[in-house]
C-alpha positions as CSV (number, residue, x, y, z in Angstrom):
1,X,0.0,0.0,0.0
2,X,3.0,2.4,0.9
3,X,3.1,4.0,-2.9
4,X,0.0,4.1,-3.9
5,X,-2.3,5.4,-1.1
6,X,0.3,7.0,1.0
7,X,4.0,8.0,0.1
8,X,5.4,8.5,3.6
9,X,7.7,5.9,5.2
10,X,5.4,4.6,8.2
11,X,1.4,4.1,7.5
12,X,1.5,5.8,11.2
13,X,2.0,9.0,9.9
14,X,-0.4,9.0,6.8
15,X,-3.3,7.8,9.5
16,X,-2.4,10.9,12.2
17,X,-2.3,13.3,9.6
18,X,-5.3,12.3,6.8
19,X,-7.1,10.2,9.1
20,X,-7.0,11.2,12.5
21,X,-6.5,15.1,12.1
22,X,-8.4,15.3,8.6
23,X,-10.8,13.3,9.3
24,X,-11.3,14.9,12.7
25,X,-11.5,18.6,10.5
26,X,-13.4,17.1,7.8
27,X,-16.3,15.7,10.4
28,X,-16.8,19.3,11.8
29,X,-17.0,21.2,8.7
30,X,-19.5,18.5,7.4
31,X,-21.3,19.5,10.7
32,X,-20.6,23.7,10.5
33,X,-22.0,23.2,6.6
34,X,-25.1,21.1,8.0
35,X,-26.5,23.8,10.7
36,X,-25.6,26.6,8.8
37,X,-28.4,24.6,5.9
38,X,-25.7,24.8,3.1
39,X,-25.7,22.2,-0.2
40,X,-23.7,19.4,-0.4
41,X,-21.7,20.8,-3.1
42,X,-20.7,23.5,-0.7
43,X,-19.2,20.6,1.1
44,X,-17.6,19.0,-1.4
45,X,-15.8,22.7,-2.2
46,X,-14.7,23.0,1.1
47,X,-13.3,19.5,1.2
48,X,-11.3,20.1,-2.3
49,X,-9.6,23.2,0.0
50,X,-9.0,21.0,3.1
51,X,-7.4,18.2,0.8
52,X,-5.0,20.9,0.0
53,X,-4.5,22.1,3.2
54,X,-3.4,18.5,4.2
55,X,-1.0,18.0,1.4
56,X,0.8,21.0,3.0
57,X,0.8,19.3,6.7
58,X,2.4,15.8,4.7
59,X,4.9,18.3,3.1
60,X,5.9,20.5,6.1
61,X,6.3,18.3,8.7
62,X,7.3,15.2,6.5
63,X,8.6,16.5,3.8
64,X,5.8,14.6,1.3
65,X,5.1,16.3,-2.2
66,X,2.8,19.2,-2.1
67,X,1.8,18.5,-6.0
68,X,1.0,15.3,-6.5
69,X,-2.5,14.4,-7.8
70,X,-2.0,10.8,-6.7
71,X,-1.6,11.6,-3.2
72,X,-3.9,14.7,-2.9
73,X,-7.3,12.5,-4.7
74,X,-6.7,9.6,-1.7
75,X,-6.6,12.2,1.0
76,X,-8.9,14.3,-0.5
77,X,-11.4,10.9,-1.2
78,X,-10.8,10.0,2.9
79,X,-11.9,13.4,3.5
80,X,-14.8,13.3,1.6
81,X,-15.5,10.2,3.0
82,X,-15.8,12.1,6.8
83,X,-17.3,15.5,5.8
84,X,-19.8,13.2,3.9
85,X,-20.7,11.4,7.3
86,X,-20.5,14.2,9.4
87,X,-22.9,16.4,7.1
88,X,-25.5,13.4,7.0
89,X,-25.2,12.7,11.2
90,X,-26.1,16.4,11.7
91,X,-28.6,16.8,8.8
92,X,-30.3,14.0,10.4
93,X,-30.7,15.7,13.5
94,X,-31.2,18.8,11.9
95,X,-34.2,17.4,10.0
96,X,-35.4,15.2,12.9
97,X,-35.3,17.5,15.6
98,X,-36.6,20.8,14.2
99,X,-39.6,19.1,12.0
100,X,-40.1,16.5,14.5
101,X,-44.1,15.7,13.3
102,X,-42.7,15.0,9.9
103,X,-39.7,12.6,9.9
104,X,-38.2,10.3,12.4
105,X,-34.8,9.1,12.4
106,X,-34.6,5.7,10.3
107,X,-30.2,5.3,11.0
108,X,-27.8,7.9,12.6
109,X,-27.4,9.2,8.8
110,X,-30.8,8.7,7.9
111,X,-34.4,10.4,8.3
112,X,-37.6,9.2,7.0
113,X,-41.3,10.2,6.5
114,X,-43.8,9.4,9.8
């Protein structure tokens, strides 16, 4: 897998940086976009910045590339993968706690018609 999903050295540091502190970022702006009743596509822009933003963490304290488009679609996909889930957790709440007599929760990502 080293090489094709992550470039540095140790998976250890690819899963503190894009995992653990990405994915960490990524679950609270899918959250901030939710309450604040954005689109998903405002998500998926903001995510696009983020997978940047990480790139630079890999290449200043690791000394990773900052341009590679291998590197920066697998961190930006993981993410995605986070905001995606944190947007949907909140939005379900959102939906199921301010129009309560229309839709109950049907999963923690999920709402559906009473």
């Amino acid at each position: 897998m080293q090489g094709i999903l992550y470039e540095e050295p140790s998976i250890w540091q690819f899963l503190f940086i894009t995992v653990i502190m990405g994915g960490w970022t990524a679950w609270r702006t899918g959250k901030s976009v939710a309450e604040n009743w954005q689109s998903y596509a405002t998500l998926v822009i903001y995510v696009l910045l983020l997978g940047g933003a990480i790139r630079f963490v890999h290449h200043a304290l690791f000394h990773g590339t900052m341009l590679t488009v291998q590197y920066y679609v697998v961190d930006t996909v993981v993410l995605l993968l986070f905001a995606t889930l944190g947007y949907r957790y909140y939005r379900t709440r959102q939906m199921t706690n301010n129009y309560y007599w229309l839709y109950e929760k049907a999963s923690p990502f999920s709402w559906k018609a009473k």
